[in-house]
C-alpha positions in Angstrom: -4.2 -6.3 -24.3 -3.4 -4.7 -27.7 -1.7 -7.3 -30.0 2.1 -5.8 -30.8 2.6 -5.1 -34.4 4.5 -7.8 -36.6 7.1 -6.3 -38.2 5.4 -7.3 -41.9 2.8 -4.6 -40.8 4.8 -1.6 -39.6 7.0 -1.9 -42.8 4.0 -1.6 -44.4 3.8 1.5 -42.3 5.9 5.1 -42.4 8.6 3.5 -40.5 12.5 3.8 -40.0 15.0 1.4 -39.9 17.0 1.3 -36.4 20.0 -1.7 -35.9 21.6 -2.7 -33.1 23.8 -6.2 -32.1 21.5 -8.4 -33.6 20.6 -6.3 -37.0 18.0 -4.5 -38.7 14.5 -4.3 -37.6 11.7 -1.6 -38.4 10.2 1.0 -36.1 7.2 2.8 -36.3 8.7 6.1 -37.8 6.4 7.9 -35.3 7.6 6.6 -32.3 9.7 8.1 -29.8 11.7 4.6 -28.8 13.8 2.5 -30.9 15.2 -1.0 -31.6 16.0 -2.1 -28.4 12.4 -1.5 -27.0 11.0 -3.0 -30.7 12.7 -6.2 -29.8 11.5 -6.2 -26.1 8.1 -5.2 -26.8 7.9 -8.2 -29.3 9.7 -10.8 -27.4 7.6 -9.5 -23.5 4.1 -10.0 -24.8 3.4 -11.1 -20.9 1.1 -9.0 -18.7 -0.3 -6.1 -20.4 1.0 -3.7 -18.3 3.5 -1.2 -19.5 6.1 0.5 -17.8 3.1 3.6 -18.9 1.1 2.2 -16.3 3.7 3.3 -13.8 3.9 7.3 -14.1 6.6 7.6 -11.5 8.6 4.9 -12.4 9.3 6.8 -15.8 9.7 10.3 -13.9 12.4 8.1 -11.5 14.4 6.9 -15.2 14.4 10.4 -16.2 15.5 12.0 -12.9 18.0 9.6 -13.1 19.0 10.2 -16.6 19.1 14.0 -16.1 21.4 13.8 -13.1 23.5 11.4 -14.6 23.9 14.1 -17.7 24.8 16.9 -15.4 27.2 14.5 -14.0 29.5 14.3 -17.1 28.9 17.3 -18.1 30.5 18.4 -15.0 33.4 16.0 -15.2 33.7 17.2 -18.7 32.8 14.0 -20.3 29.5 15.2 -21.8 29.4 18.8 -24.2 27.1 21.4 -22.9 25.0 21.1 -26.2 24.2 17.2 -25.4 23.7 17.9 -21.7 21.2 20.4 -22.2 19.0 18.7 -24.6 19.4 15.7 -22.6 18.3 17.8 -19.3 15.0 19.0 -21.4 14.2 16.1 -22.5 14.4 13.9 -19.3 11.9 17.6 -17.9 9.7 16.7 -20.6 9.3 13.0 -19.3 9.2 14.6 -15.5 5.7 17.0 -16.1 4.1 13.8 -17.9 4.8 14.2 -21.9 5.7 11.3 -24.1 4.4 8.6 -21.1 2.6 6.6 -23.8 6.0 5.7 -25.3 7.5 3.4 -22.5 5.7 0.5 -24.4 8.0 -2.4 -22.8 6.2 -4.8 -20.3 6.8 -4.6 -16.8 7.8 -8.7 -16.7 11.0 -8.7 -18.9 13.9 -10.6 -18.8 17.1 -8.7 -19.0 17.6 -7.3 -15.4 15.5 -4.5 -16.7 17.6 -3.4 -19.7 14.4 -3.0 -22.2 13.0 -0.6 -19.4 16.3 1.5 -19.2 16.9 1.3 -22.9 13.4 2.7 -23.8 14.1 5.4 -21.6 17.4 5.9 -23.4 16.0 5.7 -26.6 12.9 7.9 -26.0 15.4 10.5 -24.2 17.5 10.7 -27.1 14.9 10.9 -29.4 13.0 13.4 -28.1 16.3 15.7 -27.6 17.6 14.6 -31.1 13.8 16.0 -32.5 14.4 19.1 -30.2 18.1 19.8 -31.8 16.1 20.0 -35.3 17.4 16.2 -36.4 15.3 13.1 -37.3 14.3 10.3 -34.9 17.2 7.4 -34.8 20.0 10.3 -36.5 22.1 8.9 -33.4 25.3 10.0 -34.4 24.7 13.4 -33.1 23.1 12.0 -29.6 23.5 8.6 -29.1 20.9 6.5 -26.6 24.2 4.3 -25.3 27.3 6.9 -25.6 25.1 9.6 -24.4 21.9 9.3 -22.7 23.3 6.3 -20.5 26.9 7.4 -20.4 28.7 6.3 -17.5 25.8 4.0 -16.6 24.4 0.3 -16.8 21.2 -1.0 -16.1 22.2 -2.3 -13.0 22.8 1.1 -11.2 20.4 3.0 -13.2 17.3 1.4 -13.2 17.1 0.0 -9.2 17.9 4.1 -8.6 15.1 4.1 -10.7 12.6 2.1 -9.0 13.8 4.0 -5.7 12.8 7.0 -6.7 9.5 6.3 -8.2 8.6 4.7 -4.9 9.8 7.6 -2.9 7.5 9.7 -5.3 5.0 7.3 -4.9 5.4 7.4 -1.1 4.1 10.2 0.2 0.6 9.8 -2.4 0.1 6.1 0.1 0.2 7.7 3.4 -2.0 10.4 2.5 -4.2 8.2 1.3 -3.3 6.1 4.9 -3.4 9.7 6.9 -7.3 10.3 5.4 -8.6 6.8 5.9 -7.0 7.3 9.6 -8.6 10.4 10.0 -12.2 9.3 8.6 -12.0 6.5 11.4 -11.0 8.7 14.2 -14.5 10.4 13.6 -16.2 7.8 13.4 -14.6 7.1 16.7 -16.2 10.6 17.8 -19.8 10.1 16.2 -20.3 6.9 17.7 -19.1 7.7 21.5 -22.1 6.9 23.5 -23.1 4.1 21.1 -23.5 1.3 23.7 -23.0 -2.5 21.9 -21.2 -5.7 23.0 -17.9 -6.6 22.3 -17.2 -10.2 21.1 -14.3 -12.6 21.2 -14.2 -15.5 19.2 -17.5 -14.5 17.5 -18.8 -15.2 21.0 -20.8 -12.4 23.3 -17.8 -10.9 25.1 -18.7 -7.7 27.2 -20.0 -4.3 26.7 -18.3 -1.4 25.2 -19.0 1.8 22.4 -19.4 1.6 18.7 -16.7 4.3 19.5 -14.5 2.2 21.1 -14.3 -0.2 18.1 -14.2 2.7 15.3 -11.5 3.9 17.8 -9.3 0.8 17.8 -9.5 0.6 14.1 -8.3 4.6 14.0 -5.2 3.3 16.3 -3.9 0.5 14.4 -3.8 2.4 10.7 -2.0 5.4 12.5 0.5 2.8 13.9 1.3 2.2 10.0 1.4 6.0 9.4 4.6 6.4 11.0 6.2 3.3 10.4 5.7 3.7 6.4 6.8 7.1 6.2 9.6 5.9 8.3 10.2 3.5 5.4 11.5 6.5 2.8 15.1 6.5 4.7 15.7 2.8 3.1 14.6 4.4 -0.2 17.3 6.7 -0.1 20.5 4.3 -0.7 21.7 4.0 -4.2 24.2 2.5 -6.1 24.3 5.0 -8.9 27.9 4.5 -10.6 28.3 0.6 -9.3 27.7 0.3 -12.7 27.4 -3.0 -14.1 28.3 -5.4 -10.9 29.4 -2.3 -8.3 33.1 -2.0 -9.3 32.6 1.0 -10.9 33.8 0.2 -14.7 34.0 2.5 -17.6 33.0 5.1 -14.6 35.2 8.4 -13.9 35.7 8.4 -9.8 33.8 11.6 -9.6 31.3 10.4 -11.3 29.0 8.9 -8.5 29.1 11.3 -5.7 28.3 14.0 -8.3 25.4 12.4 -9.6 24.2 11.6 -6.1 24.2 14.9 -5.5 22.6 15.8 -8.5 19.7 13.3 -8.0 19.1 14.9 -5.0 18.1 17.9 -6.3 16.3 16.6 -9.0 13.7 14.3 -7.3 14.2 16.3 -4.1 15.0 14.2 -1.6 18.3 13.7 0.3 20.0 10.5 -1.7 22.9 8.8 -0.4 25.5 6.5 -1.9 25.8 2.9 -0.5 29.3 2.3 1.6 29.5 -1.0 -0.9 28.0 -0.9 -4.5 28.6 -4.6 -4.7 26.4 -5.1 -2.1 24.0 -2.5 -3.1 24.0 -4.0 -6.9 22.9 -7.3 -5.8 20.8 -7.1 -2.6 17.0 -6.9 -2.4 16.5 -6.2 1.4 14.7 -2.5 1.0 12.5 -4.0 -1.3 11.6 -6.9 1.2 11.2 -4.6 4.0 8.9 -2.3 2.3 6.8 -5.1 1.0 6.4 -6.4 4.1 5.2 -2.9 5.6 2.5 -2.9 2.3 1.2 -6.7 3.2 0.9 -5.3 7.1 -1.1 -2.6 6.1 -2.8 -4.8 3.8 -3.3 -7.1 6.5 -5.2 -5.0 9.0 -7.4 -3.3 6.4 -9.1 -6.9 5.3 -9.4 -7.2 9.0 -11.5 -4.2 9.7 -13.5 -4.6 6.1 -14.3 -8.4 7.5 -15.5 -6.5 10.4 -17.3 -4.1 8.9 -19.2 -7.0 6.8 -20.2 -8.6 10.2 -21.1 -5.9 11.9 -23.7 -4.5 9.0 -25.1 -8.4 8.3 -28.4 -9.1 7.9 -30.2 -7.0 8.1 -32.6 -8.7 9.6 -30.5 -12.2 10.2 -27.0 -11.1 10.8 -25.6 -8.1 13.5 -26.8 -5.2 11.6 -25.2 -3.0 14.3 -24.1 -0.6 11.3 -25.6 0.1 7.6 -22.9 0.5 5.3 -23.8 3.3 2.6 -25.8 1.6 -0.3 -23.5 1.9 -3.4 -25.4 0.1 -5.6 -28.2 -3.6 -6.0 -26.6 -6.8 -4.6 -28.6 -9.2 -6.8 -29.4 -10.2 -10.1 -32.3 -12.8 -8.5 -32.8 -10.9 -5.0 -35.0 -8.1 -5.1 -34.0 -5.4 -2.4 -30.7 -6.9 -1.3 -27.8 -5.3 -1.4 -23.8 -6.4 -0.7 -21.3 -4.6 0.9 -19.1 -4.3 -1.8 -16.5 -2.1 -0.7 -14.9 -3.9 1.5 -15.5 -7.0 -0.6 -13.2 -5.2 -2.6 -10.7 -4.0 -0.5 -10.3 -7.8 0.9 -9.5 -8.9 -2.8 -7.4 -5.7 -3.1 -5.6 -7.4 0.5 -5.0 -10.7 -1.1 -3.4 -9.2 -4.5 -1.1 -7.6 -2.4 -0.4 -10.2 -0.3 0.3 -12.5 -3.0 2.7 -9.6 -4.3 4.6 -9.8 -1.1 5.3 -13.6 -2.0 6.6 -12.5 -5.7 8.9 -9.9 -4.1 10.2 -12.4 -1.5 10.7 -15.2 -3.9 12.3 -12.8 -6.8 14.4 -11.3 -4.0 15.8 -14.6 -2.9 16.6 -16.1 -6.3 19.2 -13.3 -7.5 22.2 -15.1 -8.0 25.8 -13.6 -7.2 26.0 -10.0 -8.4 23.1 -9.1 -10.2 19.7 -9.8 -9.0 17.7 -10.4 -12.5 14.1 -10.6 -10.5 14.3 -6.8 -10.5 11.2 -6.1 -13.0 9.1 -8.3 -11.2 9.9 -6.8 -7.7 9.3 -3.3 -9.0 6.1 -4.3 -10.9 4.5 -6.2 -7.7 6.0 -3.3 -5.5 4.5 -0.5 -7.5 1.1 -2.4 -7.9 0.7 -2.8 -4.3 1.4 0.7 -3.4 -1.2 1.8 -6.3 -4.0 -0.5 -5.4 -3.8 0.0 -1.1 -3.8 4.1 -2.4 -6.7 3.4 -4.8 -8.7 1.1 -2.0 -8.3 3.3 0.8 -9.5 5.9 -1.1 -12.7 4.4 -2.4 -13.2 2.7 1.6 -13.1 6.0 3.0 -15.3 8.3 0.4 -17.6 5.2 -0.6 -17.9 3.3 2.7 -16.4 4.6 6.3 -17.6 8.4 5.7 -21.2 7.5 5.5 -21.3 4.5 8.5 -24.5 4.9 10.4 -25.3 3.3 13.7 -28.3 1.1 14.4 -28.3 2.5 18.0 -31.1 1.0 19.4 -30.3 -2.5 17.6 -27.2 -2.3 19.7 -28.3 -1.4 22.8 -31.2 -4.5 22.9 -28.5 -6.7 21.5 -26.4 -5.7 25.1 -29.7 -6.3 27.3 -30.1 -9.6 25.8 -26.8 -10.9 26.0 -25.6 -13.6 28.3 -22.2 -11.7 28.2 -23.5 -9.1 30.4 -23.3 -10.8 33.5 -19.7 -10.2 33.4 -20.3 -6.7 34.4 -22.3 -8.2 37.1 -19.6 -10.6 38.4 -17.6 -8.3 40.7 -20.6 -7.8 42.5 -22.5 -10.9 42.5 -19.2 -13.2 42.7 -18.1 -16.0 40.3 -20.2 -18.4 41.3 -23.5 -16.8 41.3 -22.5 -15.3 37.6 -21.9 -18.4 36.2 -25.1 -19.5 37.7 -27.3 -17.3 36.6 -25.3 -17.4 33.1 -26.6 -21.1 32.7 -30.0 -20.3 34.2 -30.7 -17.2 31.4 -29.1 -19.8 28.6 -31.1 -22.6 30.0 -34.5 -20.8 30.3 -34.2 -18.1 27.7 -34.6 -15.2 30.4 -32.8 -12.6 30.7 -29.7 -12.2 32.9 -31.2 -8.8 34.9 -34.1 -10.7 34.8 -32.9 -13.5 36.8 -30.7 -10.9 38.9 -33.9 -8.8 39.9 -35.9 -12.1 41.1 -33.5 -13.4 43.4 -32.7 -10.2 44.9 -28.8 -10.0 44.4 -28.4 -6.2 43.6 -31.2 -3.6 43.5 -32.3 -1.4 41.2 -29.9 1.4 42.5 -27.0 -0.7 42.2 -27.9 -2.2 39.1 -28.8 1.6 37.7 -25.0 2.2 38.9 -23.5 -0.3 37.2 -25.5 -0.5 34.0 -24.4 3.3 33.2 -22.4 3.1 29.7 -19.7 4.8 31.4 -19.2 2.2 34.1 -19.6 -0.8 31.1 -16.9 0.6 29.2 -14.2 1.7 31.7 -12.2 0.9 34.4 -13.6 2.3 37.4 -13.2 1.8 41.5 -15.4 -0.3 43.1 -16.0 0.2 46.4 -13.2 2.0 47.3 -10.8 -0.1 45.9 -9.2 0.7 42.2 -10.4 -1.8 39.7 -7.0 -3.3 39.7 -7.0 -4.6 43.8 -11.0 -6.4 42.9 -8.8 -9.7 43.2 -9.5 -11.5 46.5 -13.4 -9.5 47.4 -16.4 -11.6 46.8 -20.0 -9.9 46.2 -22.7 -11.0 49.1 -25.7 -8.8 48.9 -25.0 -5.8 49.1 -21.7 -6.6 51.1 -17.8 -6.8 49.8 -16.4 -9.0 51.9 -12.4 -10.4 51.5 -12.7 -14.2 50.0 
């Protein structure tokens, strides 16, 4: 983290003097922002991270600003000559120039007014430089009177933060879509992969390396929809509440126009809230959107725990599947290596689990008409959407896409297990399973072993039954569906009703 200039050493800089409430204080004379975001950028010395860090939380202030503009100009408040190099500077900010200049930390006190009022002042500067004036010569475009007429923080910058996210959106289920997409043919490759199941880290019963990859396919597209489904709660604003929702120092018009301008600008359907009180204040789109980014979060440590069983060893653990080398896993340890990828989406998991618990809590402490928490929500909400996009990026080109199977380490792992005599308890009944169960775990032998000596099913039958297809469906037995099995007991090669 850079240390932020005292102002001893940028007056002994080119600089320009700016003043605002509290008085005089230098700038650098190169920079774009002004007093307002001097004093923030002094006082927030906190995480590091600028509002920079967040490209489409600046193009959300500008599409904001831009619609506001057109706005007044249309209500007449606004001359043509101010609106349009407002309007040009705010498309600047929108194809990526002048980024580096949102200085102001993400953690700020305020409600967020450093973040809106370095947009202001960068705005206005860069029209002001555009209209062939100085930086700071705010009597002919003022940050305040102009760039954030009929504004206030409070309606501007949560708009803000809702459109970035909607911006954002769309990047995180891609991402979500591709990962999906990547397990799905894993699903496919690994089809006739035989392997056992396993509950409670326990031998379970058969099924595919398929049908897991499969399952694992299923529950990400389950999050598909429902986070794209999540944009609609993105789309209420309270542009024009201004400072608590009443509406003060606010033409009527001014909020449906700019509504409607927004829309255009970002390019999604925006709608104003019924109440702007209640819009100024509450937090519950935020909460509800975390919550969908800790789900997803959620079930992707799940699978990479998964994935880290299933490639252990490789000679002491599963080893079912080799995760793609990606690079050595020791410092002491010749030839090991870790699965690092999902190592690192886990930790990615837990950051953005823990950000779900900074939302909550800054969403709950808001107090009356103004929720103050709203740098920290759209810091921890923004983070989380960035890191699950980055991790299920790097899990599906550096890990999932290059999963081989250890076919033959699977199969002998089924032939050996204890669990496949469920497969053999339809036939051979309850008590002659469990039986032969404690025999094979007793002796060491194997359960088709033990079957084969004491003659319960021959080699047909067992043939029959062993088939992967018939370990890993439902199937009728019989004559009977697999659902009516209840009440028939194996004995020999007879069915007989219990």
């Amino acid at each position: 983290m850079n240390p932020v200039p005292r102002q001893e050493e940028i007056l002994s800089q080119p600089h320009r003097i700016e003043k605002d409430l509290l008085g005089k204080l230098a700038v650098p004379a190169d920079a774009y922002y002004g007093v307002q975001t001097q004093r923030a950028l002094e006082n927030f010395a906190l995480t590091g991270v600028p509002i920079a860090h967040f490209p489409k939380l600046i193009v959300g202030l500008a599409m904001v600003k831009k619609a506001a503009a057109a706005a007044n100009c249309d209500i007449g408040l606004l001359e043509t000559d101010k609106y349009e190099a407002i309007a040009a500077a705010c498309d600047r900010l929108i194809n990526g120039e002048f980024h580096d200049q949102f200085v102001v930390d993400m953690i700020q006190g305020g409600a967020g007014t450093s973040t809106n009022m370095n947009a202001n002042e960068v705005i206005a500067n860069v029209a002001l430089e555009a209209m062939g004036y100085a930086k700071g010569a705010y009597e002919h475009l003022h940050p305040n009177n102009d760039v954030n007429m009929s504004q206030s923080t409070n309606d501007a910058y949560p708009t803000a933060i809702r459109v970035g996210l909607q911006l954002s959106h769309a990047e995180l289920v891609d991402s979500l879509a591709l990962l999906q997409a990547s397990f799905a043919g894993k699903r496919d490759e690994f089809h006739d992969v035989i392997k056992m199941g396993r509950t409670q880290l326990q031998d379970a019963v058969p099924m595919t390396l398929g049908q897991e990859f499969g399952a694992y396919a299923t529950t990400l597209g389950e999050d598909i929809d429902r986070i794209a489904g999540m944009i609609d709660l993105l789309r209420e604003v309270n542009l024009g509440g201004t400072a608590i929702g009443t509406g003060i120092n606010c033409d009527p018009r001014y909020s449906e126009l700019a509504v409607n301008h927004l829309s255009e600008v970002c390019g999604h359907r925006m709608r104003l809230a019924a109440d702007l009180i209640e819009a100024t204040s509450d937090m519950g789109a935020f909460v509800l959107f975390s919550g969908m980014t800790k789900r997803l979060a959620i079930k992707l440590s799940k699978i990479c725990n998964d994935l880290r069983l299933l490639s252990s060893g490789p000679r002491t653990g599963f080893n079912e599947i080799n995760l793609p080398p990606q690079q050595p896993g020791s410092s002491i340890m010749p030839g090991k290596v870790n699965p690092v990828i999902p190592e690192a989406v886990n930790q990615v998991a837990y950051q953005v689990i823990g950000n779900d618990l900074a939302i909550t809590m800054a969403a709950e402490n808001g107090q009356l008409q103004l929720n103050v928490m709203e740098p920290l929500i759209a810091y921890k909400i923004l983070e989380s959407m960035r890191l699950l996009r980055r991790a299920m990026d790097m899990l599906r080109e550096r890990c999932i896409d290059g999963i081989t199977a250890n076919r033959d380490r699977c199969r002998e792992m089924v032939a050996n297990s204890i669990g496949l005599i469920t497969a053999l308890n339809p036939y051979i009944g309850y008590d002659n399973a469990t039986r032969i169960a404690s025999l094979a775990l007793e002796s060491g032998r194997g359960v088709l072993e033990l079957v084969r000596e004491e003659g319960l099913l021959d080699e047909d039958e067992l043939a029959e039954i062993l088939k992967p297809e018939n370990m890993v469906n439902p199937r009728t037995m019989n004559g009977k569906n697999s659902n009516d099995r209840r009440g028939y007991l194996r004995i020999g090669k007879r069915c007989v009703k219990a």
